[in-house]
C-alpha positions as CSV (number, residue, x, y, z in Angstrom):
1,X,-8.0,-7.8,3.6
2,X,-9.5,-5.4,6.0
3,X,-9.5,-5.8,9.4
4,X,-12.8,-5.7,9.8
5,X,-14.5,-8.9,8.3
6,X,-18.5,-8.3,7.6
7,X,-21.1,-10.5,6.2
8,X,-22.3,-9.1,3.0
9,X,-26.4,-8.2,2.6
10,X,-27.7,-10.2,-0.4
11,X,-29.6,-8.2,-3.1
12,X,-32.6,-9.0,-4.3
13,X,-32.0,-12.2,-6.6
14,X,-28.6,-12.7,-5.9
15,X,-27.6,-16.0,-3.9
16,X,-26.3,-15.9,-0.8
17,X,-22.2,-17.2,-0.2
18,X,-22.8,-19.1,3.5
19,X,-18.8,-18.7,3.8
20,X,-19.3,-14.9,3.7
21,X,-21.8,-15.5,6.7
22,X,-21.0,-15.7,10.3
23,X,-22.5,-18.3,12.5
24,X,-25.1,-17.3,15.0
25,X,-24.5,-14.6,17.7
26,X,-25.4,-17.6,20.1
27,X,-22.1,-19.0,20.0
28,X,-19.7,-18.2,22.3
29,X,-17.3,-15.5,20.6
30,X,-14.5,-18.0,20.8
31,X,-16.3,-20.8,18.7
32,X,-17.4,-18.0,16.8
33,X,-13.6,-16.8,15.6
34,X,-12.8,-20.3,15.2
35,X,-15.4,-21.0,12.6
36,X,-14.9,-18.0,10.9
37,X,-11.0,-18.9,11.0
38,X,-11.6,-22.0,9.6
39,X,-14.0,-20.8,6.9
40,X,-11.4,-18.1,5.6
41,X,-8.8,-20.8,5.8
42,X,-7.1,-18.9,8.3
43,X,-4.1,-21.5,9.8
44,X,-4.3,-21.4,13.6
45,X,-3.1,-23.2,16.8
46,X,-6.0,-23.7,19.5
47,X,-4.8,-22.7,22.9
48,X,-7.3,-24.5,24.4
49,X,-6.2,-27.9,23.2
50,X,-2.5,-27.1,25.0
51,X,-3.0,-24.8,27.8
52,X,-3.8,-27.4,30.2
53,X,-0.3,-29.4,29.8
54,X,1.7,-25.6,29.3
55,X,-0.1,-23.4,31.5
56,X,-1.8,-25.3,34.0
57,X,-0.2,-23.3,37.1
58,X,-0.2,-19.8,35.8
59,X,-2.8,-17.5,36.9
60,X,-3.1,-15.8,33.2
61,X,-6.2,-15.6,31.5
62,X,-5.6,-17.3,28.4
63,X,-5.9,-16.5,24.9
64,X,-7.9,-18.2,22.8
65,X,-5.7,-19.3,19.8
66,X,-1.9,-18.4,17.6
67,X,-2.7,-17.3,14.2
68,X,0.0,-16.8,11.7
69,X,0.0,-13.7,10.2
70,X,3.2,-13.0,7.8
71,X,5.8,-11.0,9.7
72,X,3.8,-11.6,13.0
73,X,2.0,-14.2,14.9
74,X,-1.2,-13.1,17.0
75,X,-1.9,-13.9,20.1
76,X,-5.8,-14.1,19.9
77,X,-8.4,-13.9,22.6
78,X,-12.1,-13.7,21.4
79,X,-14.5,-11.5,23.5
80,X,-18.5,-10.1,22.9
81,X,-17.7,-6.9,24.0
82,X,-15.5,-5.0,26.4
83,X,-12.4,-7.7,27.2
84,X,-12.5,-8.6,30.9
85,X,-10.7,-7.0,33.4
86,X,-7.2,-8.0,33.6
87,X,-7.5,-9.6,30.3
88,X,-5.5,-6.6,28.2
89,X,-2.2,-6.8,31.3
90,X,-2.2,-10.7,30.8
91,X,-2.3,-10.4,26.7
92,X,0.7,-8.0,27.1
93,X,2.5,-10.4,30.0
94,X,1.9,-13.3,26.9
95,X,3.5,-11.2,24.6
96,X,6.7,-10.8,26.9
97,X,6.5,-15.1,27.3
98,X,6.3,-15.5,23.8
99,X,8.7,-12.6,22.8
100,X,9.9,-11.0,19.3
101,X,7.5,-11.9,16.3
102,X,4.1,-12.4,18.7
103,X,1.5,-9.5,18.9
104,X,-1.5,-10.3,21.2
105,X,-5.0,-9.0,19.9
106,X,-8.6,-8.9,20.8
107,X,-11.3,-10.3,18.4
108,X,-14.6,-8.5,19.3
109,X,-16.9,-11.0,17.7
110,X,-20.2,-8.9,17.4
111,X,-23.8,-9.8,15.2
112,X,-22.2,-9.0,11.9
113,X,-18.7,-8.9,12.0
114,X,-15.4,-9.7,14.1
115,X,-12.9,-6.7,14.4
116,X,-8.8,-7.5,15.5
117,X,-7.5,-4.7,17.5
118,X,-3.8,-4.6,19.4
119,X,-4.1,-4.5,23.0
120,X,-3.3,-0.7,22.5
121,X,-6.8,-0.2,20.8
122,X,-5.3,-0.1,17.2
123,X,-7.2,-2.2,14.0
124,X,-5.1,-4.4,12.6
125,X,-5.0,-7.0,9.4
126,X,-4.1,-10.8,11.0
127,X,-3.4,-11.8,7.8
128,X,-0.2,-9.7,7.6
């Protein structure tokens, strides 16, 4: 699987797959990686569901969910663009929480595709 997932261009005739397609850029890029999460059948634990018993006193920016990945489990926070400032140091101060075996990596959700990257800047495959 690469690690960049697109939405395939129909040719002329040919039916279009709405898994293949990503929801509309209107959605907030976290809703938007957990849709396409769910749609690949991509297991995943939404932070946002638990950070507020967990995490309520730290000053961390939070990820936005745990995916599974084989060998490693990512630490996934969802952004539109550039991540916010800060948010790369916090992603490496959650790795250090949730030591060996976690990897914390950005989703940039753009139009027509989501890419993972490591907080170094590297692509990576979160399905392992």
């Amino acid at each position: 699987m690469p690690s960049t997932l697109t939405m395939d261009q129909p040719q002329a005739n040919q039916e279009v797959d709405e898994d293949d397609c990503l929801p509309p850029p209107e959605m907030p890029p976290r809703e938007v990686l957990r849709q396409h999460l769910r749609e690949q059948s991509i297991r995943f634990v939404d932070v946002e569901t638990i950070k507020a018993g967990l995490f309520s006193r730290d000053r961390l920016q939070l990820f936005d969910c745990v995916i599974h990945g084989g060998q490693v489990s990512w630490l996934v926070a969802a952004c539109d663009g550039k991540p916010k400032d800060g948010l790369l140091t916090d992603l490496h101060e959650w790795e250090r929480i949730f030591g060996p075996g976690f990897m914390a990596a950005v989703a940039r959700v753009d139009e027509d595709a989501i890419t993972f990257r490591t907080i170094e800047g590297e692509k990576v495959d979160i399905r392992g």
